[in-house]
TILOVO-156796 format. One record per residue (C-alpha): x, y, z; residue number from 1; residue in one letter. Coordinates in steps of 0.5 Angstrom, whole numbers, always signed. Example, Ala and Ser with C-alpha at 12.3 -4.5 7.8 and 13.67 -1.06 7.14 Angstrom:
residues 2
+25:-9:+16:1:a
+27:-2:+14:2:s
***
This chain:
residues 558
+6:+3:+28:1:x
+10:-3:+26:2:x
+7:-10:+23:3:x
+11:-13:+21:4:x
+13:-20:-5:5:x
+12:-25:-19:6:x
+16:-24:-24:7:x
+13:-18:-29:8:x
+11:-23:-34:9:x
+6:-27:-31:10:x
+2:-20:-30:11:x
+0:-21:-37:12:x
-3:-25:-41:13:x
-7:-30:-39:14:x
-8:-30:-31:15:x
-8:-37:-27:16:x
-9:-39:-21:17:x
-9:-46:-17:18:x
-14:-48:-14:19:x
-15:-54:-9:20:x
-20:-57:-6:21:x
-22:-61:+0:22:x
-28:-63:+4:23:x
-33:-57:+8:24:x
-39:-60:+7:25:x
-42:-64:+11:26:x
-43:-72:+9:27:x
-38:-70:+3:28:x
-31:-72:+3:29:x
-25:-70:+7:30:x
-22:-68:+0:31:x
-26:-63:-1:32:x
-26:-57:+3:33:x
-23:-52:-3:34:x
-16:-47:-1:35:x
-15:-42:-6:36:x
-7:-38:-7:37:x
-4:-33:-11:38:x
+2:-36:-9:39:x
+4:-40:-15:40:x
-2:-37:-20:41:x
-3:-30:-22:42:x
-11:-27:-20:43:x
-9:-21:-22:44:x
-8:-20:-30:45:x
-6:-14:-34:46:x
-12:-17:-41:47:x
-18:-17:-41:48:x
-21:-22:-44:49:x
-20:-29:-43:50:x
-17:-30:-38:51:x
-16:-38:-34:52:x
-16:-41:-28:53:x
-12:-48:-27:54:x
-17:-53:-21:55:x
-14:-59:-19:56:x
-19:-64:-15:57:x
-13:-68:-11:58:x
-17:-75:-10:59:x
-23:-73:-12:60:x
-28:-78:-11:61:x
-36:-76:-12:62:x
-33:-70:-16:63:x
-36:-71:-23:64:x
-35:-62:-26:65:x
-32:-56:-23:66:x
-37:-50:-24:67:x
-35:-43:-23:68:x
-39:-36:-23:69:x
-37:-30:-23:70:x
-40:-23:-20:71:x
-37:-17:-21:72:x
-37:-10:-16:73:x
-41:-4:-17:74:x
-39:+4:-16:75:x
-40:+4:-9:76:x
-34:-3:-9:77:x
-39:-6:-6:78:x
-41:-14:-9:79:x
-47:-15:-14:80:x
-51:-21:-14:81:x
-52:-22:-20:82:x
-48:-28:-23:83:x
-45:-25:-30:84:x
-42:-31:-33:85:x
-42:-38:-31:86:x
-38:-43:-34:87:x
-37:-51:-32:88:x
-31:-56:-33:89:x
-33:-64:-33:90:x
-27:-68:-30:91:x
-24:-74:-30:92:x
-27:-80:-27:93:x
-23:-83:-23:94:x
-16:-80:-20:95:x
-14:-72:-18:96:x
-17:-68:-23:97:x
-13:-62:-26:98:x
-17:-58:-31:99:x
-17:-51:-33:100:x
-23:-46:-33:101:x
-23:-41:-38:102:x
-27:-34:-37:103:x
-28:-28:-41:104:x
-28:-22:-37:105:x
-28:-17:-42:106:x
-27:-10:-38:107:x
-22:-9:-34:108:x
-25:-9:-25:109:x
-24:-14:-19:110:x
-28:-20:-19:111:x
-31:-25:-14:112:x
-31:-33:-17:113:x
-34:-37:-14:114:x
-32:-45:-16:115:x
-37:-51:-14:116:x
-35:-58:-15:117:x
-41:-62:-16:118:x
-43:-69:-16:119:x
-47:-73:-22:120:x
-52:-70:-20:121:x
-50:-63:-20:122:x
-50:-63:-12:123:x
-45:-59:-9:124:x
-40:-62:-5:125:x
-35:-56:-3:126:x
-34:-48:-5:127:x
-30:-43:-5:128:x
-29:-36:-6:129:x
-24:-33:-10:130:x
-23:-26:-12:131:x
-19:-24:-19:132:x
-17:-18:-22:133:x
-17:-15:-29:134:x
-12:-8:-28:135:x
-9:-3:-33:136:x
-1:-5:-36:137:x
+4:-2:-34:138:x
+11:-1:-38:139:x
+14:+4:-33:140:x
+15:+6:-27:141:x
+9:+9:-23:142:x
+9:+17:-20:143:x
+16:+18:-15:144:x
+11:+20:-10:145:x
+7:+14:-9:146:x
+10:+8:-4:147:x
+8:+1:-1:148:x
+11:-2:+6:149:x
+13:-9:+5:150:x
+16:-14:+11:151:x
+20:-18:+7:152:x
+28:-18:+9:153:x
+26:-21:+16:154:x
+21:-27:+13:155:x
+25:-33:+12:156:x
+20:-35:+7:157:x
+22:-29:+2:158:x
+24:-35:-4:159:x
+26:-31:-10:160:x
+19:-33:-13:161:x
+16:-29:-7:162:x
+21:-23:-7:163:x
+19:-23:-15:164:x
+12:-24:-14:165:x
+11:-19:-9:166:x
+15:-14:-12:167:x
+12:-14:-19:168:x
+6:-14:-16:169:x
+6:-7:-13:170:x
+10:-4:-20:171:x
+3:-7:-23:172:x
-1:-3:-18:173:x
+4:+3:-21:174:x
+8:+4:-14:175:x
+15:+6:-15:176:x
+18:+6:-8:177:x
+18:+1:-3:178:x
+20:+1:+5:179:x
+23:-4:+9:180:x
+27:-5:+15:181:x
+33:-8:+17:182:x
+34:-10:+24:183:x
+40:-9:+28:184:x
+39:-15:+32:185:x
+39:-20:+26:186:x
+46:-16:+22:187:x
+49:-18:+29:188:x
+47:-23:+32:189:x
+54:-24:+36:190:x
+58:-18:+38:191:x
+63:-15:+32:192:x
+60:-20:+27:193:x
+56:-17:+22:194:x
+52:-22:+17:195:x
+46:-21:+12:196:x
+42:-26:+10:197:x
+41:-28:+3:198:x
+34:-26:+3:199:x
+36:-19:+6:200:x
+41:-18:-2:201:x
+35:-22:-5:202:x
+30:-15:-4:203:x
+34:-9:-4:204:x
+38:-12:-11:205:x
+30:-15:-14:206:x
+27:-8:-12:207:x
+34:-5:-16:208:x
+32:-9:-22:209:x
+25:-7:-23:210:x
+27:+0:-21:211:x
+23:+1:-15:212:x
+26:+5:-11:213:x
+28:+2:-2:214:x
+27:+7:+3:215:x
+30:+2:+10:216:x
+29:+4:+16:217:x
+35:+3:+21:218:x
+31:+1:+28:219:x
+31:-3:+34:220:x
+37:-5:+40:221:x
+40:-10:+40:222:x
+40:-14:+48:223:x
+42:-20:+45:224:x
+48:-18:+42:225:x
+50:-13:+49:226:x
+46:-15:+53:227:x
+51:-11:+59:228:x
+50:-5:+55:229:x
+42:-4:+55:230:x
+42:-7:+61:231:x
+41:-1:+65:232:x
+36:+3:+61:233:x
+30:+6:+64:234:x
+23:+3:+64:235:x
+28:-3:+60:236:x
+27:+1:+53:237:x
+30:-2:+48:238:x
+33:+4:+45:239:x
+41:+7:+44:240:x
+40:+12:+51:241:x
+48:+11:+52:242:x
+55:+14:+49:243:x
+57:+7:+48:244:x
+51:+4:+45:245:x
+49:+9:+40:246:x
+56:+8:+38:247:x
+55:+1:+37:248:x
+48:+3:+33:249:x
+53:+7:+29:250:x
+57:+1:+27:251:x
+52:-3:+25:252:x
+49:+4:+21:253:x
+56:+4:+17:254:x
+56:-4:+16:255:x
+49:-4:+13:256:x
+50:+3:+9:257:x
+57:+1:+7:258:x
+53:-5:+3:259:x
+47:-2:+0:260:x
+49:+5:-2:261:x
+48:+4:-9:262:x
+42:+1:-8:263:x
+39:+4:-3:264:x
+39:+12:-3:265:x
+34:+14:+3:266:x
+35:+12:+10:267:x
+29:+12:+16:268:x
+32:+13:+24:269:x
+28:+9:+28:270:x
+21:+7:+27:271:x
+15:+11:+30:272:x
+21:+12:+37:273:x
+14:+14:+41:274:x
+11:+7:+41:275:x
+19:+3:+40:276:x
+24:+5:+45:277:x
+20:+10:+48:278:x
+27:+16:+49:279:x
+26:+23:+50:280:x
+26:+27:+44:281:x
+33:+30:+47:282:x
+36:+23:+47:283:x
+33:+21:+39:284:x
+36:+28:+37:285:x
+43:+25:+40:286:x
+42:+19:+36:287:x
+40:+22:+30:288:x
+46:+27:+30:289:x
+51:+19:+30:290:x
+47:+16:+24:291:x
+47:+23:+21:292:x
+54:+24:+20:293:x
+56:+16:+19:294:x
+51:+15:+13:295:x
+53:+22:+10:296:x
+61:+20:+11:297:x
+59:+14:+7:298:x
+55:+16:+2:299:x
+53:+24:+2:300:x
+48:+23:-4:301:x
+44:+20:+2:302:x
+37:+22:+4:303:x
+37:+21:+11:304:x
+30:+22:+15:305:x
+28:+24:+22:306:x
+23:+23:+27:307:x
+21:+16:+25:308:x
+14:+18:+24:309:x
+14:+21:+30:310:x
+9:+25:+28:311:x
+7:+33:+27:312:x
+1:+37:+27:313:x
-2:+33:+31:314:x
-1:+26:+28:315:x
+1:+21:+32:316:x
+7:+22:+37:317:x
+6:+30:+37:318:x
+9:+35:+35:319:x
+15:+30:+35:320:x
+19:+34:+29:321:x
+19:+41:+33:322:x
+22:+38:+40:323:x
+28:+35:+35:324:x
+29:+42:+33:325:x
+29:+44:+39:326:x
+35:+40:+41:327:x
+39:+41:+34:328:x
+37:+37:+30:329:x
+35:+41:+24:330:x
+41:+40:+21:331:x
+42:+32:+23:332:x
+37:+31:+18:333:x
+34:+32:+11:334:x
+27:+30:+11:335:x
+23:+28:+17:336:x
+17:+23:+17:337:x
+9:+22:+20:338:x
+4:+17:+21:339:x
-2:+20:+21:340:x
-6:+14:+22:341:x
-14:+15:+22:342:x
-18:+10:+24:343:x
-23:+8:+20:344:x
-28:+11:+19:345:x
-25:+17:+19:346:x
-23:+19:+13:347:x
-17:+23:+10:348:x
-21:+29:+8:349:x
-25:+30:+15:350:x
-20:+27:+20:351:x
-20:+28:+27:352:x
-20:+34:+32:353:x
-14:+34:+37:354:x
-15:+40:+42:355:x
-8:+43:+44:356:x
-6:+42:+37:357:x
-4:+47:+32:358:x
-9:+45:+28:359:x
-16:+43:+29:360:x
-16:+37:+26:361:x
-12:+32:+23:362:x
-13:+30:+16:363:x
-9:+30:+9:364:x
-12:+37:+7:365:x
-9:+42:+14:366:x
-3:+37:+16:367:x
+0:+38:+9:368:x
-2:+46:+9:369:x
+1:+46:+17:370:x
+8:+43:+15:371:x
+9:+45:+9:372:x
+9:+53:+13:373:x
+14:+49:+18:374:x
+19:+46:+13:375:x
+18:+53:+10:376:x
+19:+57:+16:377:x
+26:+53:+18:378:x
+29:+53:+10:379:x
+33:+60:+13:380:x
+36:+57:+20:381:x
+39:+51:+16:382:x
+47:+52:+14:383:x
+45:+51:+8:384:x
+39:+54:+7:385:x
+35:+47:+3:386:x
+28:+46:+6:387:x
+26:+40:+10:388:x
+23:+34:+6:389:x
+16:+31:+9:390:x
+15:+24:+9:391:x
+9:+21:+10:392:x
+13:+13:+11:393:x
+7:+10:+14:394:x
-1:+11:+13:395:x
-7:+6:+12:396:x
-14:+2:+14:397:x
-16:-4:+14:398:x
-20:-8:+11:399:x
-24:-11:+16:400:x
-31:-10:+18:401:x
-32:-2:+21:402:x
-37:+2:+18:403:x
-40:+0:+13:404:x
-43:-7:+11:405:x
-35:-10:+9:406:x
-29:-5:+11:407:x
-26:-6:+4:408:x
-30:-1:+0:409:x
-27:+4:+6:410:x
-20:+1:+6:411:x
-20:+4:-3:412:x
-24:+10:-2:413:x
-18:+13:+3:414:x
-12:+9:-1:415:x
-15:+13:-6:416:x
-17:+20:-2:417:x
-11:+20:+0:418:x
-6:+20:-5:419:x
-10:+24:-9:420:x
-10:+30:-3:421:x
-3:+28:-2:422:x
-2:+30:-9:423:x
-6:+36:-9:424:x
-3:+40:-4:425:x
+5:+38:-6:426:x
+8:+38:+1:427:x
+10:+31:+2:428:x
+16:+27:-2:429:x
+12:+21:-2:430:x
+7:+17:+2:431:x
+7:+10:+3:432:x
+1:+5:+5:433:x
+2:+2:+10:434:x
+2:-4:+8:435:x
+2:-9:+2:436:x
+0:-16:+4:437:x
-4:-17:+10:438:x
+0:-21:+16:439:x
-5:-26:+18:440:x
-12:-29:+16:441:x
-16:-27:+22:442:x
-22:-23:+19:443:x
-24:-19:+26:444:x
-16:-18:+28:445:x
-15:-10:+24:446:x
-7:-12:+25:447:x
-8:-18:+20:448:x
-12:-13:+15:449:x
-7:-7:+13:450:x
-6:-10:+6:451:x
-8:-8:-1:452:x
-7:-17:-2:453:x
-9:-22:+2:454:x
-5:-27:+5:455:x
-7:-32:-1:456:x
-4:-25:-5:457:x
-11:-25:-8:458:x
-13:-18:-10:459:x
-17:-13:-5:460:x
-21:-7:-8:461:x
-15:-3:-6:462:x
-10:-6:-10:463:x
-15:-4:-15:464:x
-17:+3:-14:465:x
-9:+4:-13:466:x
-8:+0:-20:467:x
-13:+5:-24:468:x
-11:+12:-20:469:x
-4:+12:-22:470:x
-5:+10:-29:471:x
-10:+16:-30:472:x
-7:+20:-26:473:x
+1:+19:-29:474:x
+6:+25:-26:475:x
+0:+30:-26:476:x
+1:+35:-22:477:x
-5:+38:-18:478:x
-8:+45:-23:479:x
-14:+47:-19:480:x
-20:+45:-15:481:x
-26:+45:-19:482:x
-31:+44:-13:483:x
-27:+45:-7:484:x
-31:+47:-2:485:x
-37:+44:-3:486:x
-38:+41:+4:487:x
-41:+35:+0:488:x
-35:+33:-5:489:x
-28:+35:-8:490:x
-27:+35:-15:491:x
-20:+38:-18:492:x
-17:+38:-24:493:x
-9:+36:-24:494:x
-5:+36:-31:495:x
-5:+42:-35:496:x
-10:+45:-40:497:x
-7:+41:-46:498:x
-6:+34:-42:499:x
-12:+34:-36:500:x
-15:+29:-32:501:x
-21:+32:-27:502:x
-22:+27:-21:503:x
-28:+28:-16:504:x
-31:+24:-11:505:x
-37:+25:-6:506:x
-34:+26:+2:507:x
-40:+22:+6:508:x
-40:+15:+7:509:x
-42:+11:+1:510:x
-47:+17:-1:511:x
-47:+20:-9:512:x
-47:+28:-9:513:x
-49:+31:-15:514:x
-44:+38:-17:515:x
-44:+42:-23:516:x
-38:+44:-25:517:x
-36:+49:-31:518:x
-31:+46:-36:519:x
-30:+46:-44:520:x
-36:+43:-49:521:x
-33:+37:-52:522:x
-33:+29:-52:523:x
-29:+26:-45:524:x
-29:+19:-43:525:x
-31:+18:-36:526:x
-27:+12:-32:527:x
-30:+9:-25:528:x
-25:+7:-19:529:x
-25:+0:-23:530:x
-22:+2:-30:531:x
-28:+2:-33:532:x
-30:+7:-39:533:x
-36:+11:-42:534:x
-36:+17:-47:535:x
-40:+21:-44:536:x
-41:+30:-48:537:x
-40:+35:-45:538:x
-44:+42:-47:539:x
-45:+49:-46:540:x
-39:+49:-42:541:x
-43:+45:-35:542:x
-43:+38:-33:543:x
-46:+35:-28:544:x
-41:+31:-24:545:x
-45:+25:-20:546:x
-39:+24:-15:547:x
-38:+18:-11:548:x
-34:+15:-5:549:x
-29:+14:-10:550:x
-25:+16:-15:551:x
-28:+18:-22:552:x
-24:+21:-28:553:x
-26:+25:-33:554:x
-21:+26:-39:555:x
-22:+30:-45:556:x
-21:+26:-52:557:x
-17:+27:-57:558:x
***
């Protein structure tokens, strides 16, 4: 699947955004109808407290006051109606109005604002809705396993501000990797003449800088530069299938290595080659073993990934890494990749059945369990006797409407599901979540709705739960399953003894589960999905966890 980005200080401190208004309503004015961006202003703060939105009315005629209501999200991350503050700023009388509008969210959790213009007489002339967030600081780098897909090296409108915003963002959520692609046809546009585009320098050097480590990947043909060359490839396929023109995707692997080895330590062959390009696994396996032994000439500390996401275990494209090893590529490859994609409402603890796979069903759990024992089975085939890494460089869901009454509680609780299972059976090197910003506004169209922002950069109830997990989990590694095979929730605790964090959830729908666990007497503070805390006392050794969809976090205090 292929669909195609703030500088660290304005994530703390107060938060602002800009606001324009312009006409909805009817008989209002034209200038009225309200647009909201993140683009220049933050939604997203690191305090609590105070915290201020900046309202400009550009020709505000009629508009005498700016009201703005907050309503914050319950434990199913679903909107509450009750209002929970309201605050009002007079305006000008006469000319654009730019005002600021202060608000005091003391806990930490995702907010929707709800900002009026009102006439004299307190009529309402426009509205818009706004969501903010208030999420945990972040001073380090999040977990080595936890990524996020960007499209930001082939956009023309990835300014330094945007790159910096994005970037910065997804490191206040606690993610420390990102993947990218880089394009052939867009490194050479005319035969032997290899030119990067300063946004292309812009991502992988901003990215370096905050330490987020870049995965690229190395994809497509390029007939606009050969078109001769690709002219007779079967079914028009878009893929290298020849000597010459893996040769020429060899020289465009050894320019755009060249330039970003130190940056960039992790390199992807093609995407998800099933679905773009189309090739025989014979042919993938003969492009493969080229790029493999081009980078390695160039930098041989480089991770270089096969498959694409080409699937395994039943994941999209079949057991695409096994018909790769048939051909002999094991040894032209040091990891391989998966896109095992759940369409919502699967979920990444129940998955889906695929007859004729190895296992019965795709999800996070026997997927994990599956490769773990295929890279261990191969580990004594290689020539050098290292194993095979498992990258899960794409999976997502979407935020529009599936399931339940709004996709977005669906879209946090499998963010959240997925990188805890993932963690908790230790097979994958990193999962990436496809992907961080949405790629349109249209709220029907799932393409448009993969991100943990929108397009405004406003946050999304992902981005929080996101946020919150990987503050409390940290690098914990997974210790053991308190309620494991309980049909109705997942409770395990990670960390060890000293140091843990006991995490739970409910498996079904938006439903609460109750299961007792047995853990040692004392006090601990329980944190919901939002970052919200409350003490609660453990005694006699049993607790009754009242998991929900999402996450909870039970952690001893000191």
């Amino acid at each position: 699947m292929v669909k195609r980005f703030f500088d660290l200080k304005y994530a703390c401190g107060f938060a602002a955004a800009f606001v324009v208004f312009s006409a909805i309503c009817a008989g209002a004015d034209p200038s009225l109808e309200i647009v909201a961006s993140g683009q220049d202003y933050n939604l997203i703060s690191s305090t609590p407290g105070l915290q201020e939105l900046r309202v400009t009315l550009p020709q505000s005629k009629g508009a005498a006051s700016v009201r703005a209501e907050v309503r914050g999200y319950d434990n199913r991350a679903l909107l509450m109606p009750k209002v929970i503050s309201t605050n009002t700023v007079s305006l000008p009388k006469s000319g654009a109005a730019d005002v600021k509008m202060p608000m005091v969210l003391s806990k930490p959790g995702l907010y929707e604002i709800t900002l009026s213009a009102l006439d004299s007489q307190e009529n309402v002339l426009g509205t818009k809705k706004v969501s903010y967030a208030v999420v945990p600081p972040r001073k380090a780098v999040g977990p080595s396993d936890f990524g996020v897909c960007v499209h930001l090296t082939a956009r023309g409108d990835s300014t330094k501000e945007r790159v910096g915003k994005v970037l910065s963002l997804i490191k206040l959520a606690g993610f420390s990797r990102i993947r990218d692609e880089m394009y052939w046809q867009q490194v050479e546009r005319v035969p032997g003449e290899f030119v990067f585009e300063e946004q292309q320098d812009r991502v992988i050097n901003m990215a370096a800088k905050l330490r987020l480590s870049p995965l690229i990947i190395l994809d497509y043909g390029n007939a606009k530069a050969y078109p001769e060359e690709f002219a007779n490839n079967p079914d028009n396929s878009i893929f290298p299938q020849t000597p010459e023109t893996r040769a020429l995707f060899a020289n465009y692997v050894k320019e755009v290595v060249s330039r970003y080895k130190k940056q960039v330590k992790e390199w992807e062959v093609w995407n998800e080659p099933h679905a773009w390009g189309n090739p025989s696994t014979e042919n993938y396996t003969l492009l493969l073993k080229d790029v493999f032994t081009t980078i390695k000439g160039i930098a041989p500390d480089s991770v270089v990934i096969g498959c694409g996401g080409g699937g395994g275990g039943g994941g999209p494209g079949g057991d695409y890494v096994n018909e790769v090893i048939r051909h002999g590529g094991l040894n032209s490859m040091d990891g391989f990749s998966i896109h095992p994609y759940m369409t919502p409402p699967l979920t990444p603890d129940m998955g889906y059945p695929v007859p004729g796979a190895p296992i019965p069903r795709v999800n996070i759990p026997l997927v994990s369990q599956h490769l773990k024992s295929l890279v261990s089975d191969q580990r004594n085939i290689l020539n050098n006797g290292k194993e095979l890494g498992v990258w899960v460089t794409e999976y997502g869901a979407f935020s529009s409407p599936v399931k339940f009454a709004d996709g977005e509680p669906f879209q946090a609780l499998y963010l959240a599901r997925a990188y805890l299972l993932s963690r908790r059976f230790g097979t994958f090197e990193a999962i990436y979540w496809y992907d961080f910003q949405d790629d349109g506004t249209n709220p029907t169209n799932p393409e448009h709705n993969f991100g943990l922002i929108r397009e405004d950069f406003s946050p999304k109830p992902a981005y929080v739960a996101a946020a919150v997990l990987t503050n409390r989990l940290g690098k914990r590694k997974w210790k053991q399953s308190l309620a494991e095979d309980n049909t109705l929730v997942e409770i395990h605790q990670f960390g060890e003894d000293k140091d843990p964090v006991i995490v739970g959830w409910a498996k079904h729908d938006l439903n609460f589960e109750i299961a007792p666990i047995s853990i040692p007497s004392g006090k601990y503070t329980l944190v919901d999905w939002q970052g919200s805390e409350k003490t609660v006392e453990v005694k006699s050794g049993k607790y009754n966890f009242n998991a929900g969809p999402l996450p909870q976090y039970l952690i001893p205090q000191k």
